[in-house]
C-alpha positions as CSV (number, residue, x, y, z in Angstrom):
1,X,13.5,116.7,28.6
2,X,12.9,113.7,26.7
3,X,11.7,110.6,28.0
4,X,13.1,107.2,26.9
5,X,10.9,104.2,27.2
6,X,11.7,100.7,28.2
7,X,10.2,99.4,24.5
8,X,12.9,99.8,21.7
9,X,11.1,101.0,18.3
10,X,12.7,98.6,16.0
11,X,11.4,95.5,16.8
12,X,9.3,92.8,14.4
13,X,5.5,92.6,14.6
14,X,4.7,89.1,15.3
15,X,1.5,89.0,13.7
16,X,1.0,89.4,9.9
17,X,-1.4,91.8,8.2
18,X,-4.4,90.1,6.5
19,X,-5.9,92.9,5.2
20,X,-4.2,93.5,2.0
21,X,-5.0,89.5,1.4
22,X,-8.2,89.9,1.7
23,X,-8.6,93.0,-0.3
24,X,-6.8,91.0,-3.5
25,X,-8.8,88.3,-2.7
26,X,-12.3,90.2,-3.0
27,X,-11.4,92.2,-6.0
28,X,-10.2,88.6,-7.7
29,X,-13.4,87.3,-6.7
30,X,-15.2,90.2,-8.2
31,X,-13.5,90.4,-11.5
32,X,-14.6,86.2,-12.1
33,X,-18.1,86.9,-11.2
34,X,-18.4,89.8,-14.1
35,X,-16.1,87.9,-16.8
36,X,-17.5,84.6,-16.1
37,X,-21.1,84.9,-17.8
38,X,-19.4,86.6,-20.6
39,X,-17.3,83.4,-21.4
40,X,-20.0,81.4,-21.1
41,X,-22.2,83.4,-24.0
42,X,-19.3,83.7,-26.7
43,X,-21.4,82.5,-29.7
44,X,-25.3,82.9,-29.7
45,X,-26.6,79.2,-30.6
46,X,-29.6,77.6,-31.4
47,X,-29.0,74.0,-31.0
48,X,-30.5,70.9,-32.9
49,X,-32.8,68.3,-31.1
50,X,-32.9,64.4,-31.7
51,X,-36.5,64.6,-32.2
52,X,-39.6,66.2,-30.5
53,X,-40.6,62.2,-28.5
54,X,-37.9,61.4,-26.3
55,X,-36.3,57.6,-26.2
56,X,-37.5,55.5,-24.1
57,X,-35.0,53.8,-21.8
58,X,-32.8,51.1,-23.2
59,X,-34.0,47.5,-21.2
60,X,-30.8,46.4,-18.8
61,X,-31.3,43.0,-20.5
62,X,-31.3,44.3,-24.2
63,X,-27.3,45.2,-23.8
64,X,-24.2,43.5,-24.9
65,X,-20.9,44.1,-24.1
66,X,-17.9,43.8,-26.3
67,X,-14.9,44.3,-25.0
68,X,-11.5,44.3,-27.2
69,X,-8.1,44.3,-25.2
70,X,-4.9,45.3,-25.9
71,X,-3.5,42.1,-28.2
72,X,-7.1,42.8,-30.1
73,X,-8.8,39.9,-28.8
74,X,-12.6,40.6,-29.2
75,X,-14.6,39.0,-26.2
76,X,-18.4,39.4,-26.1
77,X,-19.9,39.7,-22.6
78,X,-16.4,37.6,-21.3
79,X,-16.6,35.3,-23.8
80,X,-13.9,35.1,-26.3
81,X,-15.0,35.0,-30.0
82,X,-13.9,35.9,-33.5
83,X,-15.3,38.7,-35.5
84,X,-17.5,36.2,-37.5
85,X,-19.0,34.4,-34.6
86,X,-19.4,37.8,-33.0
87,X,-21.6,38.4,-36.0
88,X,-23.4,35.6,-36.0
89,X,-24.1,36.2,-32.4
90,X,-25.3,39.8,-33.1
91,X,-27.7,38.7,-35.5
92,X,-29.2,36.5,-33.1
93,X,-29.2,39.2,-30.6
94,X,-30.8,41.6,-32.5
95,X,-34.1,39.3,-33.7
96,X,-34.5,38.3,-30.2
97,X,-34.6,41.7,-29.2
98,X,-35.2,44.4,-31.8
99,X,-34.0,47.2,-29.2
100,X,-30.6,45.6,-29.1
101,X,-27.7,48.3,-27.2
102,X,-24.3,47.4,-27.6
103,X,-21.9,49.0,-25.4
104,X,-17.9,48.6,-26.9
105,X,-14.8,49.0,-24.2
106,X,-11.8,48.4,-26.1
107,X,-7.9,49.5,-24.5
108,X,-6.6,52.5,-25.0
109,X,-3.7,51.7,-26.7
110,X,-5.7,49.5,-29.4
111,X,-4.9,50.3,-33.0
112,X,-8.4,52.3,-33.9
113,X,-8.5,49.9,-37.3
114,X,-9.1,47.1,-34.8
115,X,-12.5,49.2,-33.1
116,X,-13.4,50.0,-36.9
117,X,-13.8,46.2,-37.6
118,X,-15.3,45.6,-34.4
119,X,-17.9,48.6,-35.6
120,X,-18.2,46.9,-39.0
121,X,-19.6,43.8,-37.2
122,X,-22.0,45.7,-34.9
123,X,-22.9,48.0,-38.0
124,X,-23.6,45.0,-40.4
125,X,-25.8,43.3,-37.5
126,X,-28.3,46.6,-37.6
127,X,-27.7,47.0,-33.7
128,X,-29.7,50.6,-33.4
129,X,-28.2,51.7,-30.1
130,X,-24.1,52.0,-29.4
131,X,-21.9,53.3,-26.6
132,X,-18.0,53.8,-26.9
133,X,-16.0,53.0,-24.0
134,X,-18.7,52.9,-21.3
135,X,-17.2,53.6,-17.5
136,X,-19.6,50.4,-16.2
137,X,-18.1,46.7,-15.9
């Protein structure tokens, strides 16, 4: 005689099975740990140094900012000025203080002939340290 039960054996499980997760995840996690150092070491290289004394740390007072917007107006620490009297002001600059920094923000939709003349300026004063589009105000 066969015995019938009250539970029918076609019903869904309610809860869902993890385990085969799990195991993908692990064998993912394993594969990126081996693969990953051998990305990293593609090319052997030994790589150039500035020079064996380190710089010393630029003087917060010995920076400029330039900053040249989007109509290519040059303004020198939020002062409006032409590329001569930005010059002239350079100059100046850089005898008061012979470890002149110049940092240069300019928009990002700015012709790049615009930055070159800017850099023509900043080159012709002799400034010795310069930053492109620094992050600070």
């Amino acid at each position: 005689m066969k015995r019938y039960s009250q539970r029918s054996g076609h019903t869904a499980m309610a809860e869902l099975n993890v385990t085969p997760l799990l195991d993908l995840a692990f064998v993912l996690l394993i594969i990126f740990i081996i693969t990953t150092p051998l990305l990293e070491n593609g090319v052997p290289l030994e790589l150039p140094t500035a020079s064996d004394h380190p710089t010393p740390p630029i003087d917060p007072s010995s920076i400029r900012t330039i900053s040249i917007t989007r109509a290519g107006q040059v303004y020198l620490d939020s002062q409006p000025v032409d590329l001569a009297t930005l010059a002239q002001e350079l100059v100046t600059f850089r005898e008061e203080k012979p470890d002149a920094a110049v940092v240069v923000r300019a928009d990002k939709s700015l012709p790049y002939q615009q930055v070159m003349n800017v850099y023509n300026v900043i080159q012709g004063a002799k400034i010795g340290h310069l930053s492109l589009n620094d992050t600070t105000p």
